[in-house]
C-alpha atoms as one frame of an Amber mdcrd trajectory, in Angstrom:
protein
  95.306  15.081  80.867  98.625  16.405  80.522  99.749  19.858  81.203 103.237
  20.380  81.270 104.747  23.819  81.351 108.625  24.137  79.524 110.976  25.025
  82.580 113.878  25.436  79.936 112.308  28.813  78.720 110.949  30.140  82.232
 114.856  29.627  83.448 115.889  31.488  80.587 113.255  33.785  81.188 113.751
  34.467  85.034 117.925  34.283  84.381 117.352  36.935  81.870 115.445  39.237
  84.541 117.445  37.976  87.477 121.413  39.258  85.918 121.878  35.518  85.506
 121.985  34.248  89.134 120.184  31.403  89.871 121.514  30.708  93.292 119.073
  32.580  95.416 117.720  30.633  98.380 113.937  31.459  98.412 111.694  31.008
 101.925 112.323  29.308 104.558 110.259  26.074 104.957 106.923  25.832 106.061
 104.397  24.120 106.299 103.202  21.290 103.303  99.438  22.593 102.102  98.887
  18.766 101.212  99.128  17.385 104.789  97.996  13.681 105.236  99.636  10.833
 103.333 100.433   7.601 104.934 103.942   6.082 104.524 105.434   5.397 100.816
 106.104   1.405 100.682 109.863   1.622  98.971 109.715  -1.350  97.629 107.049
  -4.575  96.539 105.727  -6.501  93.460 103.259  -3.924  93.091 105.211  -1.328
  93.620 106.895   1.500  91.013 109.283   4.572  92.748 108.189   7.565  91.658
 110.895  10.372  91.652 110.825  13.849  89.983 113.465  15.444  88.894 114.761
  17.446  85.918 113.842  14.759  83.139 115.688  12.159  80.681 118.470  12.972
  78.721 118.087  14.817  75.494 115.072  16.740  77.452 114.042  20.026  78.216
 114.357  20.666  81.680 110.907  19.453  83.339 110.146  20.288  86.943 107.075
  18.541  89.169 106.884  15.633  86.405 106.459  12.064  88.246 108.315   9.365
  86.689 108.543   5.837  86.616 110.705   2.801  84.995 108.549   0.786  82.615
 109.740  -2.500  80.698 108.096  -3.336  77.139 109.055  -6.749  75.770 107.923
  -8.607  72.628 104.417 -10.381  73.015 105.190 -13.434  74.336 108.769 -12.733
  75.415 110.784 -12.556  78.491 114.149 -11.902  76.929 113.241  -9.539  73.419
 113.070  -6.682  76.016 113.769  -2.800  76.334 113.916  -1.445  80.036 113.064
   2.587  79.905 113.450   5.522  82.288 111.812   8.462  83.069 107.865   7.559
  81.930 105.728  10.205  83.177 103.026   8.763  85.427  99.594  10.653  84.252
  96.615   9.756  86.239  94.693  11.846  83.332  95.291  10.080  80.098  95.176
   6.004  79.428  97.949   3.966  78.269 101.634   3.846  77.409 103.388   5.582
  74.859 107.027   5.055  74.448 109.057   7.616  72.302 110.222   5.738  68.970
 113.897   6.915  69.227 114.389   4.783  72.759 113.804   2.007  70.740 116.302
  -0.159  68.318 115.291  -0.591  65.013 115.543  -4.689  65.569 113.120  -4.098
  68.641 110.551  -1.847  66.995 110.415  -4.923  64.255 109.153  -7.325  66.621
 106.196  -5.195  68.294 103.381  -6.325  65.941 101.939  -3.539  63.985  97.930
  -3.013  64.969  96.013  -3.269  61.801  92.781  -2.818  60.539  90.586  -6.176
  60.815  89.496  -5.817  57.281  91.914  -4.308  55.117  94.917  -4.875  57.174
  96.130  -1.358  56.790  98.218   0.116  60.243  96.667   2.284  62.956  98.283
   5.274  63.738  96.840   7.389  66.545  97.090  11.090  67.416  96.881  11.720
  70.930  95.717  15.031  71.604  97.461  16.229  75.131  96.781  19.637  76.986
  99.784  21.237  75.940 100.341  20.079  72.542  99.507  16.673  70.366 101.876
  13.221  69.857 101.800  10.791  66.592 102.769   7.346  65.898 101.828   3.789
  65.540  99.781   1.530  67.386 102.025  -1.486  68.370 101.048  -4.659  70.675
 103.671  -5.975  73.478 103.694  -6.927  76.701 104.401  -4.526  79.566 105.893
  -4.696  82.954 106.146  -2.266  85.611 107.774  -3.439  88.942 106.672  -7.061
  88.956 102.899  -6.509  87.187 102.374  -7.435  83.756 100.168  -6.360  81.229
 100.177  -9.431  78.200 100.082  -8.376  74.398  98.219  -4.998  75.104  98.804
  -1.881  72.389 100.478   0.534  72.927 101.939   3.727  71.096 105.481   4.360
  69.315 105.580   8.071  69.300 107.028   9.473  65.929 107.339   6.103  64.484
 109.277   7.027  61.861 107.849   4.342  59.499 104.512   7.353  59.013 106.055
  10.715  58.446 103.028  11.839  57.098 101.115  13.721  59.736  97.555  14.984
  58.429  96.799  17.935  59.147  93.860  17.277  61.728  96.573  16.515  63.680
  99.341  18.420  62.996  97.092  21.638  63.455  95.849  20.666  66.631  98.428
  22.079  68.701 102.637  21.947  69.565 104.183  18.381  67.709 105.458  16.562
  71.112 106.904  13.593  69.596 110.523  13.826  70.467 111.981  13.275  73.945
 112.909  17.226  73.960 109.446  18.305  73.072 108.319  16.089  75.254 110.000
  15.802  78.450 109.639  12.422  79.188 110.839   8.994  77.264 107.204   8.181
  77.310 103.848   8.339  79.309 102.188   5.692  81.567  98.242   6.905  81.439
  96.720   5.440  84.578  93.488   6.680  85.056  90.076   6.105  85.767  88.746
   4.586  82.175  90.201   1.329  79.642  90.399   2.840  77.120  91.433   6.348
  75.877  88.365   7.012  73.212  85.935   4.535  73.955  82.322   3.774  72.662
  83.129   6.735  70.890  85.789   5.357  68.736  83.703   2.827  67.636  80.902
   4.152  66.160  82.648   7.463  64.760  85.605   8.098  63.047  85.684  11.843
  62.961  85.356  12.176  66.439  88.444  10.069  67.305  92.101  10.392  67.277
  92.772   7.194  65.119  93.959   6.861  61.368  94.307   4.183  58.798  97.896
   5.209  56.835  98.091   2.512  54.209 101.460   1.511  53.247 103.048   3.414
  50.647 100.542   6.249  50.657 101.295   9.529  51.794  97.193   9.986  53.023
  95.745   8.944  56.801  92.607   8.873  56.955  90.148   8.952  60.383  88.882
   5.288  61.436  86.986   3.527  63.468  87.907   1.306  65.889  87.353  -1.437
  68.205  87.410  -1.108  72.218  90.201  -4.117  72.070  92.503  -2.160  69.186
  92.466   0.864  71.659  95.725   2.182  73.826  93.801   1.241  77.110  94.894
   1.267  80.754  97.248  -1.366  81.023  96.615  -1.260  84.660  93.351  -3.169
  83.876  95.258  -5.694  82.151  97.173  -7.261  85.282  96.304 -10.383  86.644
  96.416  -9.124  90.224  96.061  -5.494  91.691  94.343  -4.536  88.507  91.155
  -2.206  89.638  93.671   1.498  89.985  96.440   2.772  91.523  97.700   5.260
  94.411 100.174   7.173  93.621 102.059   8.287  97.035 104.598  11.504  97.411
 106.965  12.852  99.903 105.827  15.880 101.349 108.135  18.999 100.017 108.460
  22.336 101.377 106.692  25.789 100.064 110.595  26.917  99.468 110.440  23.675
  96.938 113.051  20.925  96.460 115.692  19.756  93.942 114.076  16.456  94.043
 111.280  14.437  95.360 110.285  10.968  95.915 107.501   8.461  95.915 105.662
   5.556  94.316 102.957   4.079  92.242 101.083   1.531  94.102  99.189  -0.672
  92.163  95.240  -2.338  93.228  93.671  -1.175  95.723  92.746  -3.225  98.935
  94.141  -5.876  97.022  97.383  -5.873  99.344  98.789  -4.725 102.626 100.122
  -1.867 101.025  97.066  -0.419  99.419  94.659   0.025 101.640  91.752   2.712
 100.909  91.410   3.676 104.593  89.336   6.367 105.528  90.159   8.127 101.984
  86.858  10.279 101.027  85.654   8.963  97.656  84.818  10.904  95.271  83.366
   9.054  91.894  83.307  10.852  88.873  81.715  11.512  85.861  81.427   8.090
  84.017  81.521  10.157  80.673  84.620  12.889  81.717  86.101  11.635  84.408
  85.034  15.142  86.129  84.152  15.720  89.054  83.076  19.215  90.682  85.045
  21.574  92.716  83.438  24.770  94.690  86.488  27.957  95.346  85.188  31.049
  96.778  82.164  30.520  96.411  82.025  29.388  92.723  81.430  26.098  91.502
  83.691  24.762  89.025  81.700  21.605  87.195  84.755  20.326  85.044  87.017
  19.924  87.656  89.630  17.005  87.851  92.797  15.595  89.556  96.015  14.985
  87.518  99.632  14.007  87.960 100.196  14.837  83.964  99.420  18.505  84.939
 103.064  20.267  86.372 100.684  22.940  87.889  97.777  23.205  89.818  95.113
  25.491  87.343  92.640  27.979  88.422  91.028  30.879  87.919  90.770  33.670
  90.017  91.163  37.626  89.088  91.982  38.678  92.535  95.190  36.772  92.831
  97.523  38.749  91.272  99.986  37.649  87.880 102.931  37.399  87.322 104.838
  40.568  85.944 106.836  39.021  83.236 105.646  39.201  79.568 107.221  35.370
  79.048 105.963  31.979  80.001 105.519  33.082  83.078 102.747  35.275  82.288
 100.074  33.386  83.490 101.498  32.314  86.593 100.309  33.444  89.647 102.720
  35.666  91.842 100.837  36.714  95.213 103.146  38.045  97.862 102.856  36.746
 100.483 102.303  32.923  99.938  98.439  32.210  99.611  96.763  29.705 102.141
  93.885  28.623 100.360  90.941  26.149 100.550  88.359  24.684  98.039  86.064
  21.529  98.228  85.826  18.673  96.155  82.493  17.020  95.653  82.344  13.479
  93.693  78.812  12.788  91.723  77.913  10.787  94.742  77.810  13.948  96.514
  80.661  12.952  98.782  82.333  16.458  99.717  85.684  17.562 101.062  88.005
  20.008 101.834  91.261  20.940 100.017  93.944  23.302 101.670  96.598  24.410
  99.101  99.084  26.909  99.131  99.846  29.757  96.138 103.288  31.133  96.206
 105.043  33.581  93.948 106.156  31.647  91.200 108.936  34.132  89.901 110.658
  34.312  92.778 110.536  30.237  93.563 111.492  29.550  90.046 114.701  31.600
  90.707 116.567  28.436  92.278 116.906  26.963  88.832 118.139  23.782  90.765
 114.733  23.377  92.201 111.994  20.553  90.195 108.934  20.004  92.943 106.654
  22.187  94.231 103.810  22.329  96.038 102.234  25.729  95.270 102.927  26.550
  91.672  99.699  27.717  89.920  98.499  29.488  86.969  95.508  30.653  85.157
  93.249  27.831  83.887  92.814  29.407  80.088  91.924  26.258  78.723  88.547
  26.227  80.326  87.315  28.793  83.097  85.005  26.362  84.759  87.431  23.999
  85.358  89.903  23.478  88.227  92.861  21.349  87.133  94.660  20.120  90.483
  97.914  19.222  89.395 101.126  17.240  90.567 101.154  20.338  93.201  98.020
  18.657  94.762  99.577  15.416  95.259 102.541  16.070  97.364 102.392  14.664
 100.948  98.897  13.046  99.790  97.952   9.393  98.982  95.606  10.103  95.424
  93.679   7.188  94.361  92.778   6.317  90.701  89.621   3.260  90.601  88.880
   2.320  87.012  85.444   2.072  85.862  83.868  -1.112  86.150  86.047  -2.441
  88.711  85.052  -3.268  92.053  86.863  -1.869  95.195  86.441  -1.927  98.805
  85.208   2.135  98.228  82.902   0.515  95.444  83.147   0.284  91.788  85.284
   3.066  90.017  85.592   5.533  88.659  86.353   7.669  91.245  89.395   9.603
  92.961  90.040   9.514  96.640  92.312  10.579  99.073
C-alpha cells in the first residue's frame, strides 16, 4: 500500500540546515544491498519501462517512486484515447486511478459512469492509502499498458469534480491526495497480488468498505455495497495473455544514490521468454492480507509485506539511531556509518530466505537534492510495529514478483511474492 514520503519539504528542510547548498557529493559507491536481478528486457509487448525520477509536472518533488506510461481509451475504442505519464507502479494496492485534471472534459464524458444496479445512482470510492486518502468516481474504459489490454474494466477519476462533496468518513481519514501535487503521480497502476481492492468484503458490508452511492443532485454519499465485478480490480487479471502477475525489474543504484534510475514492468509470468520465475524463492502470502512474515534480529514481524508504492523501506528498531532534525525527517533513520543488515522472509508455505539491505544516513544522502533513488533510505514503521514494510529500496537490482490469487503459475497458484 502506498507510502510516499514529500521530498519537497525534507529539501526544504535539509537546505534550511545545510546554508542552502545542495551540491554536496555524498559516499563514494559501494556495493548494491539488493544484489541479484537478471537483465531488464528494454523493450516487448509485455513490457512497460519503469523510470524514477522527480515526478510529473505540477508535482511535488517525489524521489524512489516507479513510474510507468498507461493509455485509457473509451470502452470499445481505439481512437477516443488519452496517453498519460508518470503512473506510479504499486505492487500494494489494485487498480488504476487516473487524476481527473489529466483528463478533457469531452474525454471524462465518454468513460461510462459505474452505477448502482438498482437505483442507478454513481459509485464514488475513497481509497484509503498509507499516507493519506484519494476520492472520485468509478468510471469503466479500456486500458493499455505497452501492448496488453485490459477491456471495459473500472477504474477511478480522482477528484472528479462532478462530486465535491466528500463525507466526512473520508475526508477525516487522513491527508486529501487528489491533486497531482498532493499526490505525486498523474495516477496509480495497483498491481498486486488480489482482483479486487475490497473484495468479499465489499459485498456483504457497506460500512466496512470504501465505496459510496452520491445521488445526483444531493450533497449526501452514503456507504454501499458492492459487487466483485463493480470493483477497481487488478487490471492485470484482465489481459488476454500474461495475465497471472507481474515482475517488476530495476537497475541496481549505488548507496551514494542516483539522479535517476531505470527499469520495467514485465507482465505474466512464465508466460514468455522474458518472464521466467527461475530459481526465485516463493513466498505465498496471506490469502486474506497479502502478508507475509519477516524475522529481524531476532523478532518476528507477522504483518510484513513487499511494496513498490512505499518510497522507503519501514522498520522498527530502537538501536538504530534517528535522525536529528525535528522535520520530516524525524523518523528517518541516520546511523553513521552505513548499516549492512539482514532479515528473512518466510511465505505461509514456510518457504524462508534471506534479505541483505543496507541503512544509510538519510540526512546526509538527502543533501544532493538532485538525487531520486535509493537503496537504503529507511524510517520508523509507526503505522504498525509488527510490521516490516520493504519498500521501493528493496527492489533495486532485484527481480520482485507479484502472482495474483487464483492464478496458476509455474511457482503455483498466487498469491505470493518471489524473488
Amino acid at each position: 500500500m502506498r507510502r510516499i514520503v514529500s521530498f519537497a519539504v525534507i529539501q526544504l528542510l535539509l537546505l534550511a540546515a545545510c546554508g542552502g547548498s545542495g551540491s554536496d557529493l555524498i559516499g563514494g559507491g559501494g556495493t548494491n544491498p539488493s544484489g541479484g536481478g537478471g537483465s531488464i528486457p528494454s523493450s516487448g509487448d509485455n513490457v512497460a519501462p519503469i523510470v524514477v525520477d522527480t515526478g510529473p509536472a505540477g508535482s511535488n518533488r517525489t524521489f524512489n517512486t516507479p513510474y510507468i506510461t498507461v493509455t485509457v481509451c473509451a470502452p470499445g475504442s481505439t481512437s477516443n484515447c488519452q496517453t498519460i505519464d508518470h503512473i506510479e507502479v504499486d505492487t500494494g494496492s489494485y487498480g488504476l486511478r487516473i487524476m481527473s485534471s489529466l483528463l478533457s472534459t469531452q474525454f471524462l464524458q465518454a468513460l461510462p459512469q459505474e452505477t448502482n444496479g438498482i437505483v442507478h445512482n454513481p459509485i464514488v470510492e475513497c481509497t484509503q492509502f498509507g499516507d493519506g486518502f484519494s476520492w472520485g468516481s468509478i468510471r469503466t474504459a479500456d486500458v493499455r499498458v505497452s501492448k496488453e489490454l485490459a477491456a471495459n474494466v473500472p477504474i477511478q477519476v480522482i477528484g472528479d469534480p462532478g462530486f465535491p462533496n466528500i463525507p466526512p468518513a473520508c475526508s477525516n481519514s487522513g491527508r486529501s491526495e487528489n491533486t497531482v501535487a498532493d499526490f505525486g503521480a498523474n495516477g496509480i497502476l495497483g498491481v498486486g497480488p488480489f482482483l479486487q481492492d475490497c473484495g468479499p468484503a465489499c459485498v456483504s458490508n457497506a460500512s466496512s468498505g470504501p465505496y459510496y452511492l452520491c445521488p445526483q443532485g444531493s450533497t449526501t454519499c452514503n456507504q454501499t455495497t458492492v459487487t466483485l465485478a463493480e470493483q477497481v480490480g487488478n487490471p492485470v487479471a484482465s489481459f488476454m495473455a500474461d495475465n497471472n502477475g507481474v515482475i517488476v525489474e530495476l537497475a541496481s543504484v549505488p548507496d551514494s544514490g542516483a539522479a535517476t534510475a531505470t527499469g520495467a514492468l514485465v507482465f505474466g509470468i512464465d508466460t514468455q521468454s522474458n518472464n521466467a520465475l527461475g530459481k526465485a524463492a516463493v513466498l505465498t502470502t496471506d490469502p486474506n492480507s497479502g502478508d507475509i512474515s519477516v524475522t529481524y534480529k531476532g523478532t518476528t514481524f507477522p504483518n510484513s509485506f513487499i511494496d513498490s508504492g512505499s518510497n522507503l523501506n519501514f522498520l522498527t528498531d530502537k538501536s538504530i539511531s534517528l535522525c536529528p532534525t525535528s522535520g520530516p525527517t524525524a523518523t528517518f533513520y541516520c546511523p553513521n556509518p552505513e548499516l549492512h543488515l539482514t532479515a528473512s522472509t518466510v511465505g505461509l508455505n514456510n518457504m524462508a530466505s534471506t534479505v541483505s539491505f543496507n541503512i544509510g544516513n538519510a540526512d546526509t544522502l538527502f543533501k544532493n537534492t538532485s538525487f531520486t533513488a535509493f537503496n537504503n533510505v529507511a524510517a520508523q514503521n509507526t503505522a504498525n510495529p509488527t510490521s516490516i514494510d520493504f519498500g521501493l529500496p528493496f527492489f533495486f537490482g532485484r527481480n520482485v514478483f507479484t502472482a495474483i490469487e487464483g492464478k496458476n503459475t509455474s511457482g503455483g497458484m498466487g498469491p505470493y511474492f518471489a524473488y
